[in-house]
VMD Tcl script that draws the C-alpha trace (Angstrom):
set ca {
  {127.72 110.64 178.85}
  {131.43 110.33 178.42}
  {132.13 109.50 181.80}
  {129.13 107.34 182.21}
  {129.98 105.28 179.43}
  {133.55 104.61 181.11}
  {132.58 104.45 184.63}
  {129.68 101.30 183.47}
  {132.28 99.61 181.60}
  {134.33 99.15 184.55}
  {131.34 98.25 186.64}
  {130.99 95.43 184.04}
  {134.26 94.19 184.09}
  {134.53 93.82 187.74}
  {131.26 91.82 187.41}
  {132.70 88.41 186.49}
  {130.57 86.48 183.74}
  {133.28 84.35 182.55}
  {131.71 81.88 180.51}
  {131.64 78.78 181.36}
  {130.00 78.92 183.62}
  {128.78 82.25 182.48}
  {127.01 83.60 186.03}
  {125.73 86.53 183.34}
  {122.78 87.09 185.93}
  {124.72 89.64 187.99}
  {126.13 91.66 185.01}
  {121.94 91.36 183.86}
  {121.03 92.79 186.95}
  {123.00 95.99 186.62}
  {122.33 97.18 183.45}
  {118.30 95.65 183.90}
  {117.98 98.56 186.89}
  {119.57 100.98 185.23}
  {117.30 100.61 182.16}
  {114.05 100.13 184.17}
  {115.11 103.25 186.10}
  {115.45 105.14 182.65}
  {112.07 103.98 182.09}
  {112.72 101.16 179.58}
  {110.27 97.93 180.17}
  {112.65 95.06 180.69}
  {112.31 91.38 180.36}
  {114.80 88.61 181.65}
  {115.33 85.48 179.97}
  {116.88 82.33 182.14}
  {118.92 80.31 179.55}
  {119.74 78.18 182.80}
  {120.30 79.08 186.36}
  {122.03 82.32 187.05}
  {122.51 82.77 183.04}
  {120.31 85.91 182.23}
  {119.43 87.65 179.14}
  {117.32 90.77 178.40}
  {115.56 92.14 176.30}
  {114.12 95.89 176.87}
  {112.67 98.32 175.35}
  {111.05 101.95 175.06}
  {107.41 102.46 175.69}
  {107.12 103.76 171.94}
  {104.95 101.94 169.86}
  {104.76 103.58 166.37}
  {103.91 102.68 163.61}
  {107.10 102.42 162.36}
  {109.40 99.16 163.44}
  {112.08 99.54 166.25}
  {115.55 99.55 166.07}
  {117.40 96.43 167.84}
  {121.08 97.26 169.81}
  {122.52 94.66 170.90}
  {125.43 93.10 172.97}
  {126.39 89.87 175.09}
  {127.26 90.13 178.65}
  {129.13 86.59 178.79}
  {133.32 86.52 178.56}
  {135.71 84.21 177.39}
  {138.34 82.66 180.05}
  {141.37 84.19 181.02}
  {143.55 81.93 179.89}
  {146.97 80.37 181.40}
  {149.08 83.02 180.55}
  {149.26 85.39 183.78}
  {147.85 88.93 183.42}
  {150.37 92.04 183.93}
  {147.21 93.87 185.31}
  {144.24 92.58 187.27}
  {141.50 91.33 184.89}
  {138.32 92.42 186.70}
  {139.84 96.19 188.37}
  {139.60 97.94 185.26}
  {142.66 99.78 185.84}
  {143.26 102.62 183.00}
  {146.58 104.02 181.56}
  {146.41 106.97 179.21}
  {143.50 106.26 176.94}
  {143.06 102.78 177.86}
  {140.53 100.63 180.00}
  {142.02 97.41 180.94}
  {140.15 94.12 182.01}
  {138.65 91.28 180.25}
  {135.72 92.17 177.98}
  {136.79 95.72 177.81}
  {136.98 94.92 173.91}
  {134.87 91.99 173.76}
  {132.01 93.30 174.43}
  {131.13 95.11 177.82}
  {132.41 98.24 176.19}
  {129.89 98.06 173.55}
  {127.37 96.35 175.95}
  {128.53 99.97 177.94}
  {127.67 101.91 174.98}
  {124.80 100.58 174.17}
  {123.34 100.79 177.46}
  {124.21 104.66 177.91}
  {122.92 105.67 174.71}
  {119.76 104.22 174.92}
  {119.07 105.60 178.68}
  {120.16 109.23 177.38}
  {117.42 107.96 174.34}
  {114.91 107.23 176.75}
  {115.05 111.04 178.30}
  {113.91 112.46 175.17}
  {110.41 111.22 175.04}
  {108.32 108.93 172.69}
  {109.07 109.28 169.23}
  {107.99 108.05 165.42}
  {109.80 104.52 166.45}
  {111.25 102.59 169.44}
  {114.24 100.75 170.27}
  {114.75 96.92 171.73}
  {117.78 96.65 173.53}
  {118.62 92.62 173.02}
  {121.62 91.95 175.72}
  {122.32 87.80 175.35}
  {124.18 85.45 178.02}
  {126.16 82.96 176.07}
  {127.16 84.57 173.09}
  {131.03 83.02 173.23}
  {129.80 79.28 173.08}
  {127.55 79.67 170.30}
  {124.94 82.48 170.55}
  {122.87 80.36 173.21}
  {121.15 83.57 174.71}
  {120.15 84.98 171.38}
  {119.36 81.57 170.27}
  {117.12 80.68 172.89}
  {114.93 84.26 173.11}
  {113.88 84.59 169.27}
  {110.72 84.15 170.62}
  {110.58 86.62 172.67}
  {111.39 89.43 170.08}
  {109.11 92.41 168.59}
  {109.82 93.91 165.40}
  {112.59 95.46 164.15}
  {114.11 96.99 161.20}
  {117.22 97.18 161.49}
  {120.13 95.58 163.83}
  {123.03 97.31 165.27}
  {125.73 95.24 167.20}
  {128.49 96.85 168.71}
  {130.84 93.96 168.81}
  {133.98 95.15 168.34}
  {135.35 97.45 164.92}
  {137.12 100.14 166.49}
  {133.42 102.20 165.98}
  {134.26 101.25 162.25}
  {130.93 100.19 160.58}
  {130.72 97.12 158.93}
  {128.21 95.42 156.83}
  {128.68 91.88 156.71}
  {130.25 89.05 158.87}
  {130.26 85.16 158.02}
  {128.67 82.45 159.41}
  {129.87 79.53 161.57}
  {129.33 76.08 161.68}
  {130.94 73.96 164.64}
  {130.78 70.34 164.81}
  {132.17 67.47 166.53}
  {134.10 64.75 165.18}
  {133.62 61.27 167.00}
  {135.54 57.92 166.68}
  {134.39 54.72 169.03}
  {136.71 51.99 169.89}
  {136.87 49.10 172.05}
  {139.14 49.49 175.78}
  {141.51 47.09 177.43}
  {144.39 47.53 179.07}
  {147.23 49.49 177.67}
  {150.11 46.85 178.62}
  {147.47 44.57 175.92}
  {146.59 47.25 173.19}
  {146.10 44.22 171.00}
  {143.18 43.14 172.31}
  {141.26 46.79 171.99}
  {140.33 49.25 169.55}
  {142.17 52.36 169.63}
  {139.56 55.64 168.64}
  {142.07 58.40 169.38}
  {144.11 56.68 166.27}
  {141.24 57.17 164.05}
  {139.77 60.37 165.44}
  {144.29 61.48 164.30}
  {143.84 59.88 160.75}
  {140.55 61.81 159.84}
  {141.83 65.17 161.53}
  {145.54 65.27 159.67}
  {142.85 65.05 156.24}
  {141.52 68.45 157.44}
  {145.16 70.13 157.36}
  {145.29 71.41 154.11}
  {141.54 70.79 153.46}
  {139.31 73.95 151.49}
  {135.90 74.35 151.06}
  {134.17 75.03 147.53}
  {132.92 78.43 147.65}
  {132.43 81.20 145.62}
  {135.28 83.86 146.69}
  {133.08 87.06 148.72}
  {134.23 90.47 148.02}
  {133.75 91.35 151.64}
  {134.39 88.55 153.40}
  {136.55 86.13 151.24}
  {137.05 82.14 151.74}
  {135.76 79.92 153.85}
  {137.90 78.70 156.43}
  {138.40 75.35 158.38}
  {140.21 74.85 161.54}
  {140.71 71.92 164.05}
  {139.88 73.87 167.86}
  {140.25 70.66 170.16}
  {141.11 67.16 169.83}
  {140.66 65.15 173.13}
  {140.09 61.32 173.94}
  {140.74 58.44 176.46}
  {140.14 57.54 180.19}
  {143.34 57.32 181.36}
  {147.19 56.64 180.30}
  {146.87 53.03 180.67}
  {144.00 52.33 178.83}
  {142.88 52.26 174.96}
  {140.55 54.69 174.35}
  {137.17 53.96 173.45}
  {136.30 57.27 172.71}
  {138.10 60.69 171.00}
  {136.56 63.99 170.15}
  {137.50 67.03 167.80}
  {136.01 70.30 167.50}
  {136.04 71.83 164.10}
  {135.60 75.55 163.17}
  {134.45 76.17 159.62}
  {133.44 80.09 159.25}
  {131.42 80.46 155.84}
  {130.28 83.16 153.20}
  {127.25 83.57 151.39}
  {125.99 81.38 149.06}
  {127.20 78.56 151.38}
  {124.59 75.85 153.51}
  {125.35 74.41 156.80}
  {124.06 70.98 155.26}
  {126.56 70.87 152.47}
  {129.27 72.03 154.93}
  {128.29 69.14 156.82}
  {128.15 66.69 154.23}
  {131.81 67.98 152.93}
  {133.22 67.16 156.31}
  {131.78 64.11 156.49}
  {133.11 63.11 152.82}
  {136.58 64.38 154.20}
  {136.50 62.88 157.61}
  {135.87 59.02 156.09}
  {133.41 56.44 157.52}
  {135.35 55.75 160.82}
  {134.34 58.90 161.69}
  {130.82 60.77 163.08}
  {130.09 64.22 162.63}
  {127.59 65.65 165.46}
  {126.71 69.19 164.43}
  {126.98 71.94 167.12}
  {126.05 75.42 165.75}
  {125.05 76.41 162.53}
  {124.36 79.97 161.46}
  {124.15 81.84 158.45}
  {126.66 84.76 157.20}
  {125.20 88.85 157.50}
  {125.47 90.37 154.73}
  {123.80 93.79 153.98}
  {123.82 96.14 151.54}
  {125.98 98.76 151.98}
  {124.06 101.13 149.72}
  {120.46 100.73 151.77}
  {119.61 104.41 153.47}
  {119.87 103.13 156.66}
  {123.54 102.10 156.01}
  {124.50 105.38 154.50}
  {122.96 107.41 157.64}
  {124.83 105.18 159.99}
  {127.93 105.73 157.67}
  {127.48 109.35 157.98}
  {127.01 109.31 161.81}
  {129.84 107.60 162.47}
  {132.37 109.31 159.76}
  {133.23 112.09 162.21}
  {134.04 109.63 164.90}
  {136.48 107.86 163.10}
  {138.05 110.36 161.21}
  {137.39 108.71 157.69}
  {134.27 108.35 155.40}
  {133.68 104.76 156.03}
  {134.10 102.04 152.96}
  {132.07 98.46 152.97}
  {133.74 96.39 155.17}
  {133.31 92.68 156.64}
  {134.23 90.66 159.65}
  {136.06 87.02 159.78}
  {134.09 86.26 163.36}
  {130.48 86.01 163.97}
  {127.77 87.86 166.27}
  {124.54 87.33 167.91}
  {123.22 89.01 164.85}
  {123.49 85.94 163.06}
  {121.27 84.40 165.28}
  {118.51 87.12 165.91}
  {118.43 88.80 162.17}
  {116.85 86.01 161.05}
  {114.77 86.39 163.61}
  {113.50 90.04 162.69}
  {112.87 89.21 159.15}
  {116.78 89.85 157.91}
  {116.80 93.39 158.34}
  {119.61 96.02 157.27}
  {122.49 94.68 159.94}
  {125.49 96.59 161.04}
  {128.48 95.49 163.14}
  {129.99 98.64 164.83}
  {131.09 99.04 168.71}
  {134.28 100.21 170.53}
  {136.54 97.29 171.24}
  {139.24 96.53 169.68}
  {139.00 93.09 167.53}
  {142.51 92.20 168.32}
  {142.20 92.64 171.90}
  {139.49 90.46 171.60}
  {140.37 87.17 173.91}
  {144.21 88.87 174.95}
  {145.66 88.19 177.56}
  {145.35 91.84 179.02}
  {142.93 92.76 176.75}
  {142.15 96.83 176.81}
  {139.47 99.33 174.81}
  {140.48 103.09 174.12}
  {138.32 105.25 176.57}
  {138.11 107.44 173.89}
  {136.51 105.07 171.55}
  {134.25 104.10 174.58}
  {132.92 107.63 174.45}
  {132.43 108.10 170.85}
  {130.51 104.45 170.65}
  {127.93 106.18 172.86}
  {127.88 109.39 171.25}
  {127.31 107.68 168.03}
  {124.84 105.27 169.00}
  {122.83 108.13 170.71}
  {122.50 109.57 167.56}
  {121.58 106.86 165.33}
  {119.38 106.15 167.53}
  {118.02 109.72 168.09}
  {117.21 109.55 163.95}
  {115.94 106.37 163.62}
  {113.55 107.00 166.66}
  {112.55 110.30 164.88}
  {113.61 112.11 168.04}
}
mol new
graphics top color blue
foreach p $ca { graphics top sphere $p radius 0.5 }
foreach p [lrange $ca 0 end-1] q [lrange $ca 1 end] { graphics top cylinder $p $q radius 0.2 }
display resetview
């Protein structure tokens, strides 16, 4: 499993699914036959052309509810900064696996995909497991988004984003949102004589600098924060812009509504200034002292080297999308990458963690499925 684990991971990487565009289909593909061959049933979901998600699962149907692993196959660009190794080779160097996504998440997507075919050779146990892979997961959980109807039931979800295999009970939610200003063009030797929106879109964004949301203060997960991601506008240099955009990143904590986020922007941003909401989901947050929790907290001790505390995670996951789906059951963030390789220029994943993600997902798996 150790090897097999490694070896898929590189097969991943070299399978381009930078998104956008995405192009998960091929990435889909591979791990699809390899869980159909393992005897998993597998269904693909077309978020658009050549953008594939799946959903699989064993042929157990027990009474009891399934357990739901789950990863994206979609990347984030490579940026401008030039890589010292080649992105998609998945050259190694002592213990690690270079290539984008190694971290974030084909590792985990690795892990996940090895565990449950070594699962799957076991037989039918007292429960099953649905294996949720998602395309678009880096511009808003669009894959998980768009296949909630296509989920069984579950009781509990493991996502193997990356901790380092440290397992963590609570991440916050997200809500992204555009700001919009409208103006009137004319020539820019005349700017008199239009209505300049990029000046307005820069008055409302500099009131978001040192801007804080009301919130109550999480012990996991802490503040709310704000942040200004893109600020574009304009035709051309010799023009006044009619038009300017910003993206805004607000990351939340329980107790918090997308609608009141909104309606604090908006308050913030003044009346020149429209607010068109992107993505909106809801914090996880589990309790750490639920059986399930403590059993994965157990399995995964060993791995680590530590008996693992509560802990919480600044980004977001697919999780936020699909445990609502399921009902809000127990959730748990835990995979192999590396969150500050996440996004690096030469990003990279321990081998070693690779290997002891799918040893310990095996076996959480192996107990939940009463195997």
């Amino acid at each position: 499993m150790a090897a097999a684990v490694v070896e898929l991971t590189r097969e991943l990487v070299a399978t381009r699914t930078i998104n956008p565009p995405g192009d998960e289909a091929r990435a889909a593909s591979l791990v699809g036959a390899r869980l159909e061959a393992a005897g998993l049933e597998v269904t693909a979901h077309e978020l658009a052309p050549g953008r594939t998600s799946l959903v699989a699962r064993t042929r157990t149907r027990g009474a009891r509810p399934a357990l739901c692993l789950t990863g994206h196959l979609d990347t984030v660009p490579l940026g401008r900064a030039d890589w010292s190794r080649d992105p998609f080779e998945g050259e190694t160097d002592g213990d690690r696996l270079y290539g984008r996504g190694t971290s974030d998440m084909k590792g985990g997507t690795a892990a996940i995909v090895v565990a449950a075919e070594r699962l799957a050779a076991l037989g039918e146990g007292d429960a099953g497991l649905e294996l949720v892979l998602c395309a678009g997961e880096e511009t808003g959980c669009e894959g998980a988004l768009a296949m909630r109807d296509l989920l069984g039931r579950c009781g509990g979800v493991l996502v193997a984003e990356p901790t380092t295999n440290y397992p963590c009970v609570a991440h916050k939610g997200v809500v992204w949102a555009d700001a919009v200003t409208r103006g009137r063009t004319a020539h820019g030797s005349m700017p008199h004589l239009g209505e300049n929106a990029i000046y307005k879109l820069a008055r409302a964004a500099a009131r978001l600098e040192d801007f804080t949301l009301e919130a109550e203060e999480h012990p996991l997960l802490g503040m709310p924060t704000v942040s200004l991601g893109t600020l574009s506008g304009g035709i051309n240099i010799n023009s006044v812009p009619d038009f300017a955009t910003a993206g805004i990143d607000v990351r939340t904590v329980p107790g918090m509504s997308g609608d009141a986020v909104l309606a604090a922007l908006r308050e913030r941003l003044g009346e020149e200034v429209e607010l068109e909401p992107r993505v909106v989901l809801d914090p996880i947050d589990t309790d750490p002292s639920g059986e399930w929790v403590q059993e994965v907290f157990e399995v995964m001790a060993p791995l680590i080297g530590e008996a693992p505390e509560p802990r919480g995670l600044a980004y977001f996951t697919d999780a936020a999308a699909l445990a609502p789906a399921y009902g809000t059951p127990p959730t748990i963030i835990c995979g192999p990458g590396d969150a500050e390789q996440a996004h690096r220029t030469d990003e990279s994943c321990s081998m070693e963690a690779l290997e002891a993600s799918a040893e310990g997902l095996f076996e959480i798996g192996r107990r939940w499925c009463g195997l």
